[in-house]
VOMARTI-623715 format. One record per residue: residue number from 1; residue in one letter; chain; y, z, x of N, C-alpha, C in turn. Coordinates in steps of 0.2 Angstrom, whole numbers, always signed. Each point is the difference from the previous one (the first is absolute). Layout:
! residues N
+-----+------+-----+-------+-------+-------+-------+-------+-------+-------+-------+-------+
! seq ! type ! mol !   n_y !   n_z !   n_x !  ca_y !  ca_z !  ca_x !   c_y !   c_z !   c_x !
+-----+------+-----+-------+-------+-------+-------+-------+-------+-------+-------+-------+
! NUM !    A !   A !     Y !     Z !     X !     Y !     Z !     X !     Y !     Z !     X !
...
+-----+------+-----+-------+-------+-------+-------+-------+-------+-------+-------+-------+
! end
This chain:
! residues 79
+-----+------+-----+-------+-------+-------+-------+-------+-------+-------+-------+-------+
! seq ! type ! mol !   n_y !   n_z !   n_x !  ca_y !  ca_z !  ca_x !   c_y !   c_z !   c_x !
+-----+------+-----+-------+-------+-------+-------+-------+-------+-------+-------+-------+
!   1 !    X !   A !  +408 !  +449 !  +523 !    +7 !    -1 !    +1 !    +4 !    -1 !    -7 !
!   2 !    X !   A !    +4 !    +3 !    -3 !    +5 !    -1 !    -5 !    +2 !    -6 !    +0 !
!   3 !    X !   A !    +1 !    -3 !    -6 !    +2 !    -4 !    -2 !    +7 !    -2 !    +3 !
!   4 !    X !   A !    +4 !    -6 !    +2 !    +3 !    -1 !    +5 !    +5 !    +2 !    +6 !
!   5 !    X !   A !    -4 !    +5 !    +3 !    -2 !    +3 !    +4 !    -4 !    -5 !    +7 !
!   6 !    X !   A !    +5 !    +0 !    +7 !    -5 !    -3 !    +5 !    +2 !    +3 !    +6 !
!   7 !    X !   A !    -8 !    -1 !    +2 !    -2 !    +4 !    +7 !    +4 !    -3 !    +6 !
!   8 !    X !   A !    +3 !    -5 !    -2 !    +5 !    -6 !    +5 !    +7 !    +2 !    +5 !
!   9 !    X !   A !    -3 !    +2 !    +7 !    +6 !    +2 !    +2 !    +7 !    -6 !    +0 !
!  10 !    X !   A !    +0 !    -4 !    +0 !    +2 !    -6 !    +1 !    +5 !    +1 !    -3 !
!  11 !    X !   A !    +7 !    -1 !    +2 !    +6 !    +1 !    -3 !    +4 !    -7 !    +1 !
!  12 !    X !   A !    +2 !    -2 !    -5 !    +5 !    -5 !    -1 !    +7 !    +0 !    +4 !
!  13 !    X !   A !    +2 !    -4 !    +3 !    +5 !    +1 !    +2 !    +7 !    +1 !    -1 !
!  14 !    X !   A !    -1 !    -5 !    -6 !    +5 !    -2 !    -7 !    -2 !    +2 !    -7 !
!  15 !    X !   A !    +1 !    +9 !    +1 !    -6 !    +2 !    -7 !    +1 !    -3 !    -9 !
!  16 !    X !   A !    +3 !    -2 !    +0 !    +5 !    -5 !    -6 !    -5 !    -5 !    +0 !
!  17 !    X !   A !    -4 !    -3 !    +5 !    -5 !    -4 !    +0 !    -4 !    +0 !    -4 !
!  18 !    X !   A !    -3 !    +5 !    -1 !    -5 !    +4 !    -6 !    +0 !    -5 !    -6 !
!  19 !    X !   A !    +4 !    +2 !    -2 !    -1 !    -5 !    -8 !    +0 !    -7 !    +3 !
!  20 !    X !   A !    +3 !    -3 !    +5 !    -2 !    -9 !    +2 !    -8 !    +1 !    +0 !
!  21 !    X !   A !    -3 !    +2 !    +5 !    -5 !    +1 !    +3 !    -5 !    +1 !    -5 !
!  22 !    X !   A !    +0 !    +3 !    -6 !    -4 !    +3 !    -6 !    +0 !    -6 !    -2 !
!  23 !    X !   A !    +6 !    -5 !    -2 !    -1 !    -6 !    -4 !    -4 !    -6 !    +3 !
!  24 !    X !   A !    +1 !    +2 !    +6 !    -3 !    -4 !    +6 !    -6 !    +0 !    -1 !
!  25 !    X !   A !    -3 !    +8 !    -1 !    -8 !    -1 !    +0 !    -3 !    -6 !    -7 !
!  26 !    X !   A !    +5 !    +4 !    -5 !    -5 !    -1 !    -6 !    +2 !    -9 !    -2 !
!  27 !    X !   A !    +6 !    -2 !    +4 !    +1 !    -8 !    +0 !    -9 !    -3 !    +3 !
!  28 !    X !   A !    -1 !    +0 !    +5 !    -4 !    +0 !    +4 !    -7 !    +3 !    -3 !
!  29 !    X !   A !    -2 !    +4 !    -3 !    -6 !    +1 !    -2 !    +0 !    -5 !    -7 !
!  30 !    X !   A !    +4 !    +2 !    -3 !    +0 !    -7 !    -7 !    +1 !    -7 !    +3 !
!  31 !    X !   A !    +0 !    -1 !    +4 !    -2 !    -6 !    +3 !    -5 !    -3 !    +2 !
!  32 !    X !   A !    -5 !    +7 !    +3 !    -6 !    -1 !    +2 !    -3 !    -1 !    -6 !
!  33 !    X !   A !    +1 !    +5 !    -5 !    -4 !    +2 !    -8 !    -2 !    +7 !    +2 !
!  34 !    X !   A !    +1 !    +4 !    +4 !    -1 !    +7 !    +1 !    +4 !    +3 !    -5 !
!  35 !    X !   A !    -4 !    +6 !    -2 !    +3 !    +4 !    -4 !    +2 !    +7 !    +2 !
!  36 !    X !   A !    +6 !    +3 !    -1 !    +3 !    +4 !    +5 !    +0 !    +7 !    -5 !
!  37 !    X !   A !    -4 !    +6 !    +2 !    -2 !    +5 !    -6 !    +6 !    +2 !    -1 !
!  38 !    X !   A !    +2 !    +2 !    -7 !    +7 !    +3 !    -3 !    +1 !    +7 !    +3 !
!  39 !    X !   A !    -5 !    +4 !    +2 !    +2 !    +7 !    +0 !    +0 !    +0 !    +7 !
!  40 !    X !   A !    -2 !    -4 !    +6 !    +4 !    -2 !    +7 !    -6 !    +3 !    +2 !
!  41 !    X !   A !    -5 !    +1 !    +0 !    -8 !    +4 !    +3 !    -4 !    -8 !    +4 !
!  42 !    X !   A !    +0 !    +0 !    +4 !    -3 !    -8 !    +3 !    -6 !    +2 !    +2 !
!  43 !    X !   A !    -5 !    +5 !    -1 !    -5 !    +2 !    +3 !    -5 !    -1 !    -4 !
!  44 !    X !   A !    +1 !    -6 !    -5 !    -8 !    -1 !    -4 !    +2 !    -9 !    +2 !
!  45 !    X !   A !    +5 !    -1 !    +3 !    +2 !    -9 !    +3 !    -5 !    -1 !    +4 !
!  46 !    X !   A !    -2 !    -6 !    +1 !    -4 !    -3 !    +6 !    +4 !    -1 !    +5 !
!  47 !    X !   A !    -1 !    +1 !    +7 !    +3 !    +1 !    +6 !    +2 !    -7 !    +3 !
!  48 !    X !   A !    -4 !    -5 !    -3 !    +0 !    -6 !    +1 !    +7 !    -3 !    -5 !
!  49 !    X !   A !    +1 !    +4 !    -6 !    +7 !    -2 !    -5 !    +5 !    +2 !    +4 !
!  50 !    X !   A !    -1 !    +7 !    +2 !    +7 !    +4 !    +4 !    +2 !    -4 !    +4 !
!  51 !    X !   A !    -5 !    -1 !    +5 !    +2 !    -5 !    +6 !    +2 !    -5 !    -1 !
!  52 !    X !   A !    -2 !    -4 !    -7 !    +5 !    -7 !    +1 !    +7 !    +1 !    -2 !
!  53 !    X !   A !    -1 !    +5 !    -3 !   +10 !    +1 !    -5 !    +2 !    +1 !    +7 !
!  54 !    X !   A !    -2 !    +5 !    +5 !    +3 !    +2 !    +5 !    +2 !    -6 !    +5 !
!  55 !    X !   A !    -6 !    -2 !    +3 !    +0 !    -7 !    +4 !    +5 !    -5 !    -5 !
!  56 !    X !   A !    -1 !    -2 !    -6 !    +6 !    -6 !    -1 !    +7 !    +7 !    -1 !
!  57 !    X !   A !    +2 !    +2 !    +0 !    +5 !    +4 !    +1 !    +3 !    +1 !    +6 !
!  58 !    X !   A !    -2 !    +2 !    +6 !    +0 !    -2 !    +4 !    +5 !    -9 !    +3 !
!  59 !    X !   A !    -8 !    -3 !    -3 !    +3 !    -8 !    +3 !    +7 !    -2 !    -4 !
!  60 !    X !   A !    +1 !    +2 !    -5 !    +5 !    +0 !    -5 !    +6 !    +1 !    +4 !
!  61 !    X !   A !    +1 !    +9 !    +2 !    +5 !    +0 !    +6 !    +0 !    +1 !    +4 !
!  62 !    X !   A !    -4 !    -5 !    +5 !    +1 !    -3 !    +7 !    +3 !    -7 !    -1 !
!  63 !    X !   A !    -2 !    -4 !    -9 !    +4 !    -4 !    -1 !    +8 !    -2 !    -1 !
!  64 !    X !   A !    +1 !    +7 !    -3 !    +7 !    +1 !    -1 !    +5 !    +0 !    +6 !
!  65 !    X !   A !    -4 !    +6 !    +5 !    +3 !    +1 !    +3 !    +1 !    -5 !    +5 !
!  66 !    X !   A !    -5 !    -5 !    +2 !    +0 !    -7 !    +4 !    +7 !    -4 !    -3 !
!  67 !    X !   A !    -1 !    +0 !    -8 !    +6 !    -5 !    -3 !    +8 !    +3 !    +1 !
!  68 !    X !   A !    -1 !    +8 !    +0 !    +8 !    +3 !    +3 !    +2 !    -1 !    +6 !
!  69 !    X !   A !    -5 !    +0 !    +6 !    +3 !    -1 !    +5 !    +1 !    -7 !    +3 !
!  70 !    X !   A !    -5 !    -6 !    -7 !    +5 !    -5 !    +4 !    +5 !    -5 !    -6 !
!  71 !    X !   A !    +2 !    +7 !    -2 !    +7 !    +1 !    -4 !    -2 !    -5 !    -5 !
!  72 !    X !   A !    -4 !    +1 !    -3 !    -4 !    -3 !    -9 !    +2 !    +5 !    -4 !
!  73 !    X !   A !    -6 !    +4 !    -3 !    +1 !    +4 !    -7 !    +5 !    +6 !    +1 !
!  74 !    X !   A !    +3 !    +0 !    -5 !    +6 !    +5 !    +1 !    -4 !    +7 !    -2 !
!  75 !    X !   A !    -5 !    +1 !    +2 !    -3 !    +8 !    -2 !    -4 !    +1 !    -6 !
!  76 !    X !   A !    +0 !    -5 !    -4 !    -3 !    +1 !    -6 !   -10 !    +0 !    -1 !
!  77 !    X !   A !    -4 !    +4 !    -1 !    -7 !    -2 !    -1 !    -1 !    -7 !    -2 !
!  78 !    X !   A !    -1 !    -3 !    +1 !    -1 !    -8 !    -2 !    -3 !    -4 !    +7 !
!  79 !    X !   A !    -4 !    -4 !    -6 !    -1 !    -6 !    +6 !    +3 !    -5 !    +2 !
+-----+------+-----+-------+-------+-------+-------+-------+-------+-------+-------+-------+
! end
């Protein structure tokens, strides 16, 4: 597969989302200490790296979203 190119039918609801979402990951893998390849090819990563950026991303915004609806965080990625 080309280089940031994805097989991903998944589409965003709010496609503006994109660049949050991207900053999202690489907050979150620098966190971990994962290093996220520059030329966006994930297919030499371990499965067990992708999964945790994925799984703490995730939890990340299930937090958010817990904190907006009981009227906390005004929208922003943050904990």
């Amino acid at each position: 597969m080309a280089s940031g190119q994805s097989r991903s039918s998944n589409q965003l609801v709010v496609p503006q989302a994109t660049q949050a979402l991207d900053q999202l990951k690489y907050e979150v893998a620098q966190e971990l200490g994962i290093q996220i390849p520059q030329d966006g090819y994930y297919g030499y990563m371990a499965s067990r790296d992708t999964g945790a950026i994925g799984g703490n991303i995730t939890r990340r915004l299930v937090q958010i979203a817990e904190q907006q609806l009981a009227g906390g965080a005004a929208g922003k990625f943050s904990r």
